[in-house]
C-alpha positions in Angstrom: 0.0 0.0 0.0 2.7 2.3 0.6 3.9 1.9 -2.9 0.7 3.3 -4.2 0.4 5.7 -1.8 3.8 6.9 -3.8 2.2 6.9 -7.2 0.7 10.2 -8.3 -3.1 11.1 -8.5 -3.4 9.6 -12.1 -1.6 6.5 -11.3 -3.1 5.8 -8.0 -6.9 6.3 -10.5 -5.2 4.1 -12.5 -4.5 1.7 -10.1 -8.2 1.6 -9.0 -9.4 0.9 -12.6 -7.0 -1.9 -12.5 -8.0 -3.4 -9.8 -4.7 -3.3 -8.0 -6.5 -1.8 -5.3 -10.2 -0.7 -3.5 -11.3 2.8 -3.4 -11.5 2.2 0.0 -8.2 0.4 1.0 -6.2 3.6 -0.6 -8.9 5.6 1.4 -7.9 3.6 4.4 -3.8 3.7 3.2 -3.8 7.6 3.2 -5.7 8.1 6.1 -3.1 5.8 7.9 -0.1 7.8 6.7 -1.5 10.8 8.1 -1.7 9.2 11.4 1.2 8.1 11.3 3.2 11.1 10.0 1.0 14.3 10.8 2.2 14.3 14.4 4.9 15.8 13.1 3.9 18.0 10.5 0.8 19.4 11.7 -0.7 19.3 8.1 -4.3 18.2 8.5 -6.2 20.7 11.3 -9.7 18.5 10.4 -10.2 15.2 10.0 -13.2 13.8 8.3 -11.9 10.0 8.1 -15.3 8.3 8.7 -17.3 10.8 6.2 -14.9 9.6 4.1 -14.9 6.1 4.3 -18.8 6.5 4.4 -18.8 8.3 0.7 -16.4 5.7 -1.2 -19.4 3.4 -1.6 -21.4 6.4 -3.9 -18.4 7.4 -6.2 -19.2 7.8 -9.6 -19.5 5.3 -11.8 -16.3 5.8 -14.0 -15.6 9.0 -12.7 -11.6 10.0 -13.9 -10.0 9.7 -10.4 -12.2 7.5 -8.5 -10.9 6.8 -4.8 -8.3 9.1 -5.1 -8.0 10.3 -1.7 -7.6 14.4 -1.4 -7.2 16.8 0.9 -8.5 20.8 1.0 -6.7 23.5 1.8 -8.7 25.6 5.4 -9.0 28.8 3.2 -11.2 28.7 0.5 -12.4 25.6 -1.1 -15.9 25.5 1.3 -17.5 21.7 1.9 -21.1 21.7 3.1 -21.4 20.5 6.9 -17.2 20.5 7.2 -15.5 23.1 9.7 -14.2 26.3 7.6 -11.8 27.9 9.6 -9.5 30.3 7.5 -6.5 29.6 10.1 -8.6 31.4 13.0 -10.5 31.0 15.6 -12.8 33.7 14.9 -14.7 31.9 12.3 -16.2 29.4 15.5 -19.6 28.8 14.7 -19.9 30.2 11.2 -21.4 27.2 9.3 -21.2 26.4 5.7 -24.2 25.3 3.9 -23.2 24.5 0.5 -19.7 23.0 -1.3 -18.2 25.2 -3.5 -18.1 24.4 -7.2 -14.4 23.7 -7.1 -15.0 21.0 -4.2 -18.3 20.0 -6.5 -16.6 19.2 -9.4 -13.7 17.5 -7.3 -16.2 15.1 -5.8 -18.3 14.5 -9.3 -14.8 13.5 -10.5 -14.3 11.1 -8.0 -11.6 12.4 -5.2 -12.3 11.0 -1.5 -12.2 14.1 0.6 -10.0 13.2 3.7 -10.0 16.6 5.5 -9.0 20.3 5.5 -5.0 21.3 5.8 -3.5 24.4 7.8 -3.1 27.6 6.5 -2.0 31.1 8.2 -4.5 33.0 9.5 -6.5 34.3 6.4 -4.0 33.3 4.0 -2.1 37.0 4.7 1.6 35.5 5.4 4.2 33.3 4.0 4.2 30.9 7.0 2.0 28.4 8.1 2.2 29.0 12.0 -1.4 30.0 12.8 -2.2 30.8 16.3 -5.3 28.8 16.5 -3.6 25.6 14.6 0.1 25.9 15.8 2.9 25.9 13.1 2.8 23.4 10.2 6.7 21.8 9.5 8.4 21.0 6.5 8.8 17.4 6.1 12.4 18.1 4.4 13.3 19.3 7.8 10.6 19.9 10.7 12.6 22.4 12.0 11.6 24.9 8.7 8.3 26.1 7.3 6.5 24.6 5.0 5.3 27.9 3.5 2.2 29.5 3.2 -0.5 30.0 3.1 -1.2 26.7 1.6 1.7 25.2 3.7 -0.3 22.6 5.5 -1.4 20.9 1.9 2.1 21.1 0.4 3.6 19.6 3.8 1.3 16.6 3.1 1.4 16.1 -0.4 5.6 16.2 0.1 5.2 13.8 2.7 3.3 11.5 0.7 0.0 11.7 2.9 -2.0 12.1 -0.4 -0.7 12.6 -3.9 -2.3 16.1 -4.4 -4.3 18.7 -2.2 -6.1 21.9 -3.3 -4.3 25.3 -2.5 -4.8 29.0 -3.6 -2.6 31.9 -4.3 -3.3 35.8 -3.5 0.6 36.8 -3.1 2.8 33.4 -3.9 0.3 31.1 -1.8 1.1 28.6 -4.2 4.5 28.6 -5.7 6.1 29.8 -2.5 4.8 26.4 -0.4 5.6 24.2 -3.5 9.2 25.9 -3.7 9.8 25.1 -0.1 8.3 21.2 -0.2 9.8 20.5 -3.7 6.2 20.3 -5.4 4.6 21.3 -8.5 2.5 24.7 -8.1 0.7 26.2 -10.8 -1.5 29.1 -9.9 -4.3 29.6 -13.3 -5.0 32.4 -15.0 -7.3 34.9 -13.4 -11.2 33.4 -14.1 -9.8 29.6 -14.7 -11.3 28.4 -11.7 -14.1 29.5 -10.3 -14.4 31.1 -6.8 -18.1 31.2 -6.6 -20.9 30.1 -5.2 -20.0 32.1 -2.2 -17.2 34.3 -3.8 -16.5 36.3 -7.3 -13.3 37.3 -6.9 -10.7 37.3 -4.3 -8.1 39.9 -3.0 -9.9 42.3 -5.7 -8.9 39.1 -8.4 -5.3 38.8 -7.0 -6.3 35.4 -5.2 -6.5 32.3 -8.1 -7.3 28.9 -6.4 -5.2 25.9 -7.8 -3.2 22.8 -6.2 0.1 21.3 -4.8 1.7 18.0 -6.5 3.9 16.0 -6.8 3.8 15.5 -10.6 3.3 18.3 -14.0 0.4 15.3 -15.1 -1.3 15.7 -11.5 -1.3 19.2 -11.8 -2.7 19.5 -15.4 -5.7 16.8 -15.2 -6.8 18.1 -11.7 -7.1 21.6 -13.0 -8.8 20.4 -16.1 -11.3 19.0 -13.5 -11.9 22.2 -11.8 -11.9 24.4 -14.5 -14.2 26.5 -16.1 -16.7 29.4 -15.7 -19.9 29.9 -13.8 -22.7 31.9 -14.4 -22.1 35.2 -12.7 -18.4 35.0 -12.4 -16.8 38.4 -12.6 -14.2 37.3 -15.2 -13.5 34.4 -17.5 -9.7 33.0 -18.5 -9.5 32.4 -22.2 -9.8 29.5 -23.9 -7.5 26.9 -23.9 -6.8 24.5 -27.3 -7.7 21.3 -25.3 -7.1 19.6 -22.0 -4.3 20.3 -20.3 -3.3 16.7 -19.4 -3.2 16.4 -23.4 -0.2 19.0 -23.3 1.6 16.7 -21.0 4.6 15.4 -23.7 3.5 17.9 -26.2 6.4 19.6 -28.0 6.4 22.8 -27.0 8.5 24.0 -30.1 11.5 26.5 -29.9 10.6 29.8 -27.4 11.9 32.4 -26.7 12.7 32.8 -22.5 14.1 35.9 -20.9 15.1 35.4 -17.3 15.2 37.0 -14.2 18.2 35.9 -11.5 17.9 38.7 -9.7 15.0 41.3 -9.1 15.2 44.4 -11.1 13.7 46.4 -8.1 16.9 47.1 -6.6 15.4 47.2 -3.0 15.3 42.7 -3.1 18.7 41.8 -1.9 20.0 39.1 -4.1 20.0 35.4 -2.7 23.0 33.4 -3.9 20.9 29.8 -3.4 18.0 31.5 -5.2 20.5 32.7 -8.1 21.9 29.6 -8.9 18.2 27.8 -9.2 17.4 30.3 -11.9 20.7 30.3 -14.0 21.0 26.6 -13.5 17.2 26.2 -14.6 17.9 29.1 -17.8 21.1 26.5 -18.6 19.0 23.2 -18.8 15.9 25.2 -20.7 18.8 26.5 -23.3 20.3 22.8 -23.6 16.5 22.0 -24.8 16.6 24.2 -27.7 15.1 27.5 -26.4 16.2 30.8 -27.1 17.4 31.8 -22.8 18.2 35.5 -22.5 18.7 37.8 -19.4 16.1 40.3 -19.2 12.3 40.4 -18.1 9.3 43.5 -18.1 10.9 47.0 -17.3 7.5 47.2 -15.0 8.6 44.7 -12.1 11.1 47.2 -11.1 8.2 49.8 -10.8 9.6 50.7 -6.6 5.7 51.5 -6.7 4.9 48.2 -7.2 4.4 46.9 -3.2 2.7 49.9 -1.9 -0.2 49.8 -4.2 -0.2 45.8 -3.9 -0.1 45.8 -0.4 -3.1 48.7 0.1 -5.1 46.4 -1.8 -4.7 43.3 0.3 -4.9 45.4 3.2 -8.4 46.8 2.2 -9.8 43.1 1.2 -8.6 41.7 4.4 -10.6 44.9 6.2 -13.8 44.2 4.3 -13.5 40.2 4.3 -12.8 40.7 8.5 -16.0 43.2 8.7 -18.3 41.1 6.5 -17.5 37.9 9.1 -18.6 40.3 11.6 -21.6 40.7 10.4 -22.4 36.9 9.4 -21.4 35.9 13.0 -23.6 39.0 14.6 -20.7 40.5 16.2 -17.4 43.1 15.2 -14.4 41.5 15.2 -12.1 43.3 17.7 -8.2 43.9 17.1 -7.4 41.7 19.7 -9.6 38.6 18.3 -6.8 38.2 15.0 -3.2 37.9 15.2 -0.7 41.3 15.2 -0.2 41.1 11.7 -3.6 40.8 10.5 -5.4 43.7 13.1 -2.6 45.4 11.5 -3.6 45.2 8.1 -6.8 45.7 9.1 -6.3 48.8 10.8 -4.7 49.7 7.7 -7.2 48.8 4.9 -9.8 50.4 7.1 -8.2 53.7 7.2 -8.3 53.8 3.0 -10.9 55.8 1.5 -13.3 54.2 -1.6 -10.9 56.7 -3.6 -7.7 55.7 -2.5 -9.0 51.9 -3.6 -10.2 53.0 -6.4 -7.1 54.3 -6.8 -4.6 51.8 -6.5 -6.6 49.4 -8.6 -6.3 51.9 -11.6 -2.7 51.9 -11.0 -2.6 48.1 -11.2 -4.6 48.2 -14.2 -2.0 50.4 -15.6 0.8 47.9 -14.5 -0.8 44.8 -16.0 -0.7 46.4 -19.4 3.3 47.3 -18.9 4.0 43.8 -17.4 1.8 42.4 -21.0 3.4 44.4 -23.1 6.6 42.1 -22.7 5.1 39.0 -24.1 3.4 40.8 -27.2 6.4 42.0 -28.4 7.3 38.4 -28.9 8.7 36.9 -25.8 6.9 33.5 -24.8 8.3 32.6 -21.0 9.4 34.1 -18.1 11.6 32.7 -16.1 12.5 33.9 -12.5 12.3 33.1 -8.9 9.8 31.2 -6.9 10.6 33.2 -3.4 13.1 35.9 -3.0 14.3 34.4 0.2 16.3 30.8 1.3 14.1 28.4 2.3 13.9 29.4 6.5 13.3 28.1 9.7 9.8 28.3 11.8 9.6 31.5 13.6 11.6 33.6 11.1 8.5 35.5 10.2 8.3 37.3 14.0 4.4 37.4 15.2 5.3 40.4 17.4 8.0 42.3 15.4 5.5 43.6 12.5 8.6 45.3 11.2 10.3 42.3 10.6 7.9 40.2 9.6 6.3 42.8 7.3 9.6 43.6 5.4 11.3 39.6 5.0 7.6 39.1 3.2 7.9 41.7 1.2 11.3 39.9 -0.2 10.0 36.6 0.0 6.8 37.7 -2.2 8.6 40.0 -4.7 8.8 37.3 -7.7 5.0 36.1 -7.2 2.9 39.0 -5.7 3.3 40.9 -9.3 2.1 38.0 -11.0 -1.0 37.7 -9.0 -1.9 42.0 -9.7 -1.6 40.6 -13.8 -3.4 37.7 -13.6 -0.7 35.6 -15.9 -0.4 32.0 -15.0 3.1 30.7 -13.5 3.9 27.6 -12.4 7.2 26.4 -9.6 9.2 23.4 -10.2 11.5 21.8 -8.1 14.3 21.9 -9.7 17.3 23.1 -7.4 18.7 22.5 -3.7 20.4 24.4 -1.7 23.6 24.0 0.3 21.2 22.2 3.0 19.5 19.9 0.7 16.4 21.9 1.0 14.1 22.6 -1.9 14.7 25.8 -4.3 12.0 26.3 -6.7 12.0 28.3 -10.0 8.4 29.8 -11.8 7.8 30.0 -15.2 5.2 32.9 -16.6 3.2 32.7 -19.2 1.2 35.3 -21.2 -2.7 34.9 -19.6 -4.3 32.0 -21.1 -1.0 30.2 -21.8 -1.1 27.5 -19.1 -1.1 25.1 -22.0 2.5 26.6 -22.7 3.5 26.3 -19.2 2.3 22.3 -18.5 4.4 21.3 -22.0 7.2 23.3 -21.0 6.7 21.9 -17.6 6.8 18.4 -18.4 10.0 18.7 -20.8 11.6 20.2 -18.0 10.4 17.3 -15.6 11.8 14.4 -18.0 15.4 15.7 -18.6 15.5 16.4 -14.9 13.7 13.9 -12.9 11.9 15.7 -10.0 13.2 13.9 -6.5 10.8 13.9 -3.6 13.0 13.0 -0.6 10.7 14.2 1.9 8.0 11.2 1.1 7.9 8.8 4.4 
């Protein structure tokens, strides 16, 4: 069983079909390696084993990953009757009545839900060391974070408690968590996945839900399952040519790459570990027959850039924090959320309409700059997954906002821009540092190009075998 339990998603379906295996004994195999291993990584904050075992029986008659056991990340991604608690406490009694049509279309296609994984508090941080969950641990090395905010579903898909789990990514809530466990993480295109019923748009459309894996085939058939618009969405991706899983082993030609080693806003302090994943990475793309240059959009060294992101987050989180006031029938008070979130708070809630207003024009501005790149004929870009070495538990300070305020601001400085343009980028494990500890590198595509990124992806994946150490 442990063998399967090391297959990915589509082999562990596979496996199913086959007959090598029940739905229910891999149901029964991934809930015992969470038993057995999240004592130490502190991945899985909710626990719905018996639900599970309960809802094997009705799967879907040849539905495309039947039995596959899953996992959801605590932010986002709402189940009907399951706890939803953002990485707080202050959610306690807030129910949720109805799935979301991402966890809809995940069941319809067969996953086992197994429970809900740790995130920080609202998603606002880099770390996964919630107050009201305690700090999730990176099964490379338990002494180091996992990531965040999605940290508690890449700590288990790295550990090999299931093969993939749902994430989302608002500032590098993705790539940053898959960079630190050596995963796959591929946040869509703005409007590829739908937020609703509940949401249409997160972190003003910064926020693009998504999933941690082990594999570029995992990642491309589970997003082709969750995919799509809904009626009322604010926004819709464009097309793509087919499937995704379909671009797995797809040539993806001769392209044209510029690259970024080091950030062109001259305030990011340059990370040799982080340097060398990049110009390693630019090396193996160039021995594959792509055109590599130095070079990236003029615009990401706009020294405006973090201000106007960071006013935006801050004015969401104010609005998302008063709007759970209301649904639970009482303010949230400063001291209910942790430092760094009555911060922001404080912050966003001191912003006029105007000043919003504002600072989304300016983005809007900024996304055509940061476009303007690939029209005049570039196809990737190739840069960073976090500004920072990977790093230990407790190196974002809960107390020192200072501190913790300006190491994110580093960490997030490849992703966060990629988030205000709604592009599609994708982190693979491709480097270690000194340590042995993961390194990740992204790949951006013009919007709409995630085909682009899963061929490139994969071609990247077979000349250099991803290595996942961390599975126990």
């Amino acid at each position: 069983m442990r063998d399967l339990l090391r297959l990915d998603a589509v082999g562990q379906a596979q496996a199913v079909r086959d007959g090598q295996v029940t739905a229910r004994e891999l149901a029964e195999a991934a809930i015992a390696a969470i038993e057995a291993h999240d004592v130490d990584l502190n991945a899985v904050v909710h626990r719905r084993f018996e639900r599970a075992l309960a809802e094997v029986d009705a799967i879907p008659a040849g539905a495309p990953f039947a039995g596959v056991p899953i996992l959801l990340k605590d932010l986002g991604w709402r189940q009907a009757g399951e706890p939803y608690s953002a990485g707080s406490n202050v959610r306690e009694g807030v129910e949720v009545t109805e799935d979301g049509y991402g966890v809809t279309k995940l069941r319809e296609a067969g996953f086992v839900v197994l429970g809900r994984t740790n995130t920080p508090e609202f998603g606002s941080t880099i770390t996964t060391e919630p107050v009201a969950f305690g700090p999730t641990r990176n099964p490379y090395d338990t002494a180091y974070s996992a990531g965040g905010s999605s940290g508690g579903s890449a700590a288990a898909v790295a550990a090999g408690m299931v093969a993939l789990a749902t994430a989302s990514d608002g500032g590098g809530s993705i790539r940053i968590p898959a960079s630190l466990c050596g995963l796959v993480g591929l946040k869509p295109s703005r409007g590829r996945v739908s937020l609703g019923p509940t949401m249409g748009e997160g972190w003003s459309g910064f926020s693009c839900p998504g999933f941690v894996t082990r594999t570029v085939r995992d990642t491309a058939a589970a997003l082709d399952v969750v995919s799509g618009f809904q009626p009322g969405d604010p926004y819709d991706a464009p097309a793509l040519p087919g499937p995704l899983a379909a671009e797995v082993g797809r040539d993806p030609g001769r392209l044209r790459i510029g690259y970024l080693a080091t950030h062109p806003r001259g305030d990011v302090p340059a990370v040799p570990a982080v340097t060398e994943a990049v110009t390693r990475a630019a090396a193996l793309l160039e021995s594959l027959g792509h055109d590599v240059v130095p070079g990236g959009p003029e615009a990401l060294g706009d020294p405006d850039f973090p201000r106007h992101f960071g006013a935006i987050v801050a004015n969401n989180l104010a609005a998302q924090v008063a709007s759970l006031g209301e649904v639970r029938g009482k303010p949230v008070e400063p001291e209910e959320l942790e430092p760094r979130n009555a911060a922001m708070v404080r912050t966003g809630s001191g912003h006029s309409a105007v000043e919003h207003i504002q600072a989304t024009q300016w983005m809007d501005g900024f996304r055509r700059r940061v476009a303007a790149w690939w029209s005049a004929g570039h196809d990737l870009l190739l840069m960073p997954s976090l500004g920072v070495e990977p790093f230990p538990l407790g190196w974002i300070p809960p107390e020192d906002l200072s501190i913790a305020f300006g190491r994110t601001a580093h960490a997030v400085s490849y992703t966060s821009p990629v988030n205000a343009t709604g592009q599609p980028a994708v982190s693979l494990p491709l480097h270690r540092n000194a340590a042995g500890l993961p390194v990740g590198v992204q790949l951006v595509a013009a919007t709409g190009r995630e085909d682009l990124l899963i061929r490139v992806a994969a071609q990247l994946e077979q000349a250099a075998p991803f290595e996942h150490a961390a599975m126990r």
